[in-house]
C-alpha positions as CSV (number, residue, x, y, z in Angstrom):
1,X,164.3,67.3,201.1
2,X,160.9,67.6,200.9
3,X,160.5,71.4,202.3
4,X,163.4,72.2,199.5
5,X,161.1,70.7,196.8
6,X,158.1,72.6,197.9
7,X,160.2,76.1,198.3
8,X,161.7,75.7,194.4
9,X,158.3,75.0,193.0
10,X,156.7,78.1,194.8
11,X,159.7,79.9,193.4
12,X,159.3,78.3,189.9
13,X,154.8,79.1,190.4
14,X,156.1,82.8,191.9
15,X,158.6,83.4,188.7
16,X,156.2,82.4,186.0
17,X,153.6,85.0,187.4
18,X,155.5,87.8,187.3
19,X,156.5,86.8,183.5
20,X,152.9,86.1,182.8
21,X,152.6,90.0,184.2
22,X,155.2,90.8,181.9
23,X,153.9,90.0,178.8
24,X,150.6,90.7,179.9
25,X,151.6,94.7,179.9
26,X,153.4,93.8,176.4
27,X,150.3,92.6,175.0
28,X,148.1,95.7,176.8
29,X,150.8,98.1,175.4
30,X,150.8,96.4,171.7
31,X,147.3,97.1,171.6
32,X,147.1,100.3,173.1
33,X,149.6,101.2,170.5
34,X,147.6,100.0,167.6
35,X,144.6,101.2,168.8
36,X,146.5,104.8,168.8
37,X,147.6,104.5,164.8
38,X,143.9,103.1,164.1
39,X,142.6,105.8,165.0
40,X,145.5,108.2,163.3
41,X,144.1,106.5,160.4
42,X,140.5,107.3,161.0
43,X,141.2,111.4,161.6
44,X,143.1,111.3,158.1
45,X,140.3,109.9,156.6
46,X,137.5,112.0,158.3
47,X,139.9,115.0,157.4
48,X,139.6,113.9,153.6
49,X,135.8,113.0,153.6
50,X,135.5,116.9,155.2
51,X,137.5,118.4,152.1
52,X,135.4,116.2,149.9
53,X,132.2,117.4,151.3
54,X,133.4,121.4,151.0
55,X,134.6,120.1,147.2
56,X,131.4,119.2,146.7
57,X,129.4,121.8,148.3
58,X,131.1,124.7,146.0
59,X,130.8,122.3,142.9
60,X,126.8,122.1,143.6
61,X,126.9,126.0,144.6
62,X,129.1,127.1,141.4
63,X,125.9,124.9,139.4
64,X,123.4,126.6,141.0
65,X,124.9,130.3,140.5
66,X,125.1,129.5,136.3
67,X,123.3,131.6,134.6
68,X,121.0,130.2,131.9
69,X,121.3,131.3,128.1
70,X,118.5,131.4,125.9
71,X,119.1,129.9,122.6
72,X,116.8,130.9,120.2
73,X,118.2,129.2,117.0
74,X,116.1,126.7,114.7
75,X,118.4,123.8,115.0
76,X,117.2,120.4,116.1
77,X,120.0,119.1,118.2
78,X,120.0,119.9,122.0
79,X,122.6,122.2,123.4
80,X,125.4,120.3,124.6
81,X,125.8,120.5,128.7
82,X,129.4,121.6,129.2
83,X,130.9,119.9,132.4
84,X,134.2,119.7,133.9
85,X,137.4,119.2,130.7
86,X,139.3,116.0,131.8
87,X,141.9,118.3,132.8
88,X,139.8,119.8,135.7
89,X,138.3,115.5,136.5
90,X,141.9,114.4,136.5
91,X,143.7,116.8,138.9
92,X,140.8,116.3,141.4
93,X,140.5,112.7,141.1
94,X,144.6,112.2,141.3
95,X,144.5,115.2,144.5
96,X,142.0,112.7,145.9
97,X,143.4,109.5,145.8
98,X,147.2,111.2,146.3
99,X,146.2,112.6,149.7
100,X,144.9,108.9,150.6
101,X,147.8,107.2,149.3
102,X,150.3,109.9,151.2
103,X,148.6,109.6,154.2
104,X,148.2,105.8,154.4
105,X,152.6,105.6,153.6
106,X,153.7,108.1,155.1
107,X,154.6,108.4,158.5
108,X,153.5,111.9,159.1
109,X,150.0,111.6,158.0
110,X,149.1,114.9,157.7
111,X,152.3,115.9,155.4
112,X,152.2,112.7,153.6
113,X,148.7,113.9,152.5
114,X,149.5,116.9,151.4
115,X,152.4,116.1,149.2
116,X,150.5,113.1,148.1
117,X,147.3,115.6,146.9
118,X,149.6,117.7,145.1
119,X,152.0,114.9,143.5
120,X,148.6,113.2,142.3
121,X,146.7,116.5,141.6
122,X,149.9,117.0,139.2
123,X,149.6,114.0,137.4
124,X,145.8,113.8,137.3
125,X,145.8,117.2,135.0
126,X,148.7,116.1,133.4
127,X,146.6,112.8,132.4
128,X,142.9,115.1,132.0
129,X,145.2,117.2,129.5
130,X,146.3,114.6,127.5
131,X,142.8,113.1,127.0
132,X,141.6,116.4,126.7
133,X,144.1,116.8,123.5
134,X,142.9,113.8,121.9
135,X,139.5,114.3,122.0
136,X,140.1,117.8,120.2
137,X,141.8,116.0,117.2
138,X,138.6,113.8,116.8
């Protein structure tokens, strides 16, 4: 009686290890798998920061090409710097935070970005337009 005691709790000690192993892998593969989207994530986002940086790069360049006009009138008032219309502000703004949206929901991060830019590059002008508009009738 006692050597069949000690054999079924060897058994029992024997059969919990190997289901401690188990979930062990589980929990090594759960992380391994997150780690993997995290860092999905983090190329999407370095991706975006990169078209940002080229955005701005030709937005500084285009400045610096301007050529400068002379104005020789009497009048008091400074000349009025012309920036970007709404319009222009909106579509980048909405292609901006589109393209983050997209590729945070989206499955396909890359595509989801894309469509996301565009979709929120769409409704950014259409938003820049209609402030643009407004401010013309004032």
């Amino acid at each position: 009686m006692r050597n069949a005691c000690i054999i079924l709790s060897m058994l029992f000690i024997v059969s919990c290890q190997f289901q401690n192993k188990e979930e062990i892998e589980k929990a090594k593969q759960a992380s391994i798998d997150s780690m993997k989207i995290e860092m999905e994530k983090q190329k999407v986002a370095d991706s975006l920061e990169a078209e940002l940086a080229k955005v701005k790069e030709e937005k500084e360049t285009l400045e610096k090409s301007k050529t400068v006009v002379v104005n020789n009138s009497t009048s008091s008032e400074p000349a009025k710097k012309k920036g970007m219309s709404n319009t222009a502000k909106g579509a980048l703004i909405g292609a901006g935070v589109g393209a983050a949206t997209g590729a945070i929901v989206s499955k396909k991060k890359g595509q989801g970005a894309v469509i996301g830019a565009v979709a929120g590059a769409g409704v950014g002008a259409g938003t820049g337009a209609i402030i643009d508009a407004n401010k013309k009738k004032e």
